[in-house]
C-alpha positions as CSV (number, residue, x, y, z in Angstrom):
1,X,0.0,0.0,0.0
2,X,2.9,2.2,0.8
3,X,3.9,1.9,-2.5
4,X,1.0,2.7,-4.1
5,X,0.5,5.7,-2.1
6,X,4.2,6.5,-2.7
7,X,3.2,6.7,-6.5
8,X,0.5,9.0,-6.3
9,X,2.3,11.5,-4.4
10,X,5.0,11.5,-7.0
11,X,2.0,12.0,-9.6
12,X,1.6,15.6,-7.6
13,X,5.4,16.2,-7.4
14,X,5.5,15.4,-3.5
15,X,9.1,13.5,-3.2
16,X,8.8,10.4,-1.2
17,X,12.0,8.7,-1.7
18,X,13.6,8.2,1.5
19,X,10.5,10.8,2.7
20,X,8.0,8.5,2.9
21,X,7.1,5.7,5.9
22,X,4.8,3.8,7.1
23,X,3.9,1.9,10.7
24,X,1.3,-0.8,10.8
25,X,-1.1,-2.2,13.6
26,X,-3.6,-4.9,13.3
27,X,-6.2,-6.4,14.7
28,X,-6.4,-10.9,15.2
29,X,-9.8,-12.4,16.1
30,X,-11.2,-15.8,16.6
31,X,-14.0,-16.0,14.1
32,X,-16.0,-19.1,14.0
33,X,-12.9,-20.9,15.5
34,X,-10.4,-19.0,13.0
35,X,-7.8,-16.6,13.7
36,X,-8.6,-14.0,11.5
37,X,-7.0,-10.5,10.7
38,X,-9.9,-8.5,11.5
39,X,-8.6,-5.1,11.2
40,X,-5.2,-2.9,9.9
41,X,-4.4,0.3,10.2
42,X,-1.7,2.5,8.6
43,X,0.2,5.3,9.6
44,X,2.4,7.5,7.3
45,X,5.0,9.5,7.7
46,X,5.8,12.0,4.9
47,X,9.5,13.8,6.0
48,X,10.2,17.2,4.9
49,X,13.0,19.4,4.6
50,X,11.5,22.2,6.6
51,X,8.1,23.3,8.2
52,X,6.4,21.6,5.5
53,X,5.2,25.0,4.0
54,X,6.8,23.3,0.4
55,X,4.6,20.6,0.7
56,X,0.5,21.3,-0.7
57,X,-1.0,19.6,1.7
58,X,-4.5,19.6,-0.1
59,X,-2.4,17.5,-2.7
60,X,-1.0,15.3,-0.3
61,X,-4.9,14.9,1.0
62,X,-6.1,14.3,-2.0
63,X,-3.7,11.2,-2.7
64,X,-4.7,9.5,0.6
65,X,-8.0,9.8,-0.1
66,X,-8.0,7.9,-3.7
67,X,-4.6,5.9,-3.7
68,X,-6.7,3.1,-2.3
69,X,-9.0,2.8,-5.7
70,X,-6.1,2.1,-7.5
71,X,-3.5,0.0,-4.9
72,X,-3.7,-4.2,-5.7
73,X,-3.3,-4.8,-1.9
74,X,-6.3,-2.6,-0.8
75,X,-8.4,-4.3,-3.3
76,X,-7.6,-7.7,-2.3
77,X,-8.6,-7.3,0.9
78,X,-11.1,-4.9,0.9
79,X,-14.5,-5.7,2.4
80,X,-12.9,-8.9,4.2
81,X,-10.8,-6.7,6.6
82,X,-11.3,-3.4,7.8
83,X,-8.2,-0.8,6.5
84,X,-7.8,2.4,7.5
85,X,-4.9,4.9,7.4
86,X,-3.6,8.4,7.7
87,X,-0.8,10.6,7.2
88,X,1.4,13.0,9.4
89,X,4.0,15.5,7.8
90,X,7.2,15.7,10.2
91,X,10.3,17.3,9.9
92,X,13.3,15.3,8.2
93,X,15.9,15.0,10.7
């Protein structure tokens, strides 16, 4: 998904090489006597150089809010286990 996400930012000249990370948390339940992933959430993390004011952040909005349409890993497990996601600018060290 990162990937996928990565890509759309470049589409809207955001730089995300070595700019661009991503933590992950999930959710395991037993359901009907299966261990099932039940739920995942995504955090990014979008570095930049200073206070971010070179960044659009409506742009960097609108990516996270489509990327998913268009990412092979979303789609294969949409509607079986509940994704979600968001994104944080933060200052590269």
């Amino acid at each position: 998904m990162t990937g996928t996400l990565a890509a759309a930012l470049d589409a809207r000249s955001i730089a995300t090489a070595e700019r661009l990370t991503a933590s992950v948390e999930g959710d395991v339940a037993e359901v009907e006597d299966v261990l099932r992933i039940t739920a995942i959430r995504l955090h990014y993390r979008l570095a930049v150089d200073d206070d971010g004011g070179e960044v659009d952040r409506e742009a960097v909005d609108r990516a996270l809010e489509s990327y998913a349409d268009k990412c092979p890993a979303y789609q294969s497990v949409r509607g079986c286990i509940d994704c979600s996601w968001d994104l944080e600018i933060i200052k590269a060290d």
